[in-house]
C-alpha positions in Angstrom: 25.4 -95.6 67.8 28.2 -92.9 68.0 30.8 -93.1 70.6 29.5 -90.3 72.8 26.6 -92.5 73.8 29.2 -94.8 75.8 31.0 -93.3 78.7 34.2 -94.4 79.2 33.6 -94.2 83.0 30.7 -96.4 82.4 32.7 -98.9 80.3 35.6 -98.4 83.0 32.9 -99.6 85.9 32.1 -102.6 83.8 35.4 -103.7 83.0 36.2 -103.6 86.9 32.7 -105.7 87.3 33.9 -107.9 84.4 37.1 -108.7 86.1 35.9 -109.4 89.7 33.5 -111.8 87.8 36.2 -113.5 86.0 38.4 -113.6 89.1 35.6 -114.5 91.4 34.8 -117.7 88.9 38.8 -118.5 88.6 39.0 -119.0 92.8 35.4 -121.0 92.5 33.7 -118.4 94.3 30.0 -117.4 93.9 28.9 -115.3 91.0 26.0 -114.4 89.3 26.2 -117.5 86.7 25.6 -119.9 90.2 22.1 -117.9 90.5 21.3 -118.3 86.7 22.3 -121.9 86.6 22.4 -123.1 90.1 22.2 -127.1 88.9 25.0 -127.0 87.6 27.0 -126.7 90.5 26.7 -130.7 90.6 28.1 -131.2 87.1 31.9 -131.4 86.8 32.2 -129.5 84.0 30.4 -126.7 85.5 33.6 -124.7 86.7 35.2 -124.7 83.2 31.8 -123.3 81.7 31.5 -120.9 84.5 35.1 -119.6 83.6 34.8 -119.7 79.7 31.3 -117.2 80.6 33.5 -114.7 82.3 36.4 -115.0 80.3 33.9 -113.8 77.0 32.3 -111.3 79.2 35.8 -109.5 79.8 36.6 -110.3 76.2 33.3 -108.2 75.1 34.6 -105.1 77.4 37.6 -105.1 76.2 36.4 -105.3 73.1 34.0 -102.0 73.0 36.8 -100.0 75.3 39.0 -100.7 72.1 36.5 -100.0 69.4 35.6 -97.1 71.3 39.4 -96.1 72.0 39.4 -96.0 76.0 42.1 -97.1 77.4 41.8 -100.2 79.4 45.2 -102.0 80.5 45.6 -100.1 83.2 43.4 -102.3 85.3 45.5 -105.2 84.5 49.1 -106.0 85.3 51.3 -106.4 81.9 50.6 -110.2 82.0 47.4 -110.0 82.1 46.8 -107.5 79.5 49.2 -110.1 77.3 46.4 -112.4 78.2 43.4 -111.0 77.0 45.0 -109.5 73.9 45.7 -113.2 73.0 42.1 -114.1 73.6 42.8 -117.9 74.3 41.4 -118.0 78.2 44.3 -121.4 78.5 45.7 -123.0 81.3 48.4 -120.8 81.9 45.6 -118.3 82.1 44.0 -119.9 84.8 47.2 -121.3 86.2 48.9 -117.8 86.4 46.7 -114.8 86.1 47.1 -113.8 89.7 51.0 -113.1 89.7 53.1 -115.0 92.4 54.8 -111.9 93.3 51.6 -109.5 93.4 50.9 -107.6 96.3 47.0 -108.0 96.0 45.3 -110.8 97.3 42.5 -112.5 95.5 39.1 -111.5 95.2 37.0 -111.5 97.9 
């Protein structure tokens, strides 16, 4: 498959889904993993998986916009973009990807 099958405004719109997903699963909100799995909800583990699923989804975008040479940091503050290119979703990952200082409030 060549690149002109891809879009980058199609890859762009997934990225931005991608990271609403992984946002919405770092605050525990509801995502699409709660309707796929929805009895795991009573497992304690559960948040950790649901995390680690939209961590690797991001990682995939990112992935293809890079193979594919579209340019997607620019959705991400600096420290974030540190993050994913170090591809290890860690605590300070979970602890700190919403910036202290940063204007934008979390995902609603």
């Amino acid at each position: 498959m060549g690149k002109e099958h891809l879009s980058s405004e199609y890859l762009m719109t997934k990225l931005s889904e991608s990271k609403v997903h992984f946002e919405r699963a770092l605050d525990c909100k509801h995502t699409e993993f709660d309707d796929l799995y929805p009895y795991m909800i009573e497992h304690p583990q559960f948040f950790w998986y649901k995390r680690y699923v939209a961590w690797s989804e991001l990682l995939t975008i990112v992935k293809l916009c890079n193979e594919l040479d579209i340019e997607w940091k620019t959705q991400f503050s600096q420290q974030q973009a540190d993050y994913i290119e170090s591809r290890v979703m860690s605590g300070k990952v979970l602890d700190e990807w919403f910036e202290k200082n940063d204007s934008k409030e979390h995902v609603g």
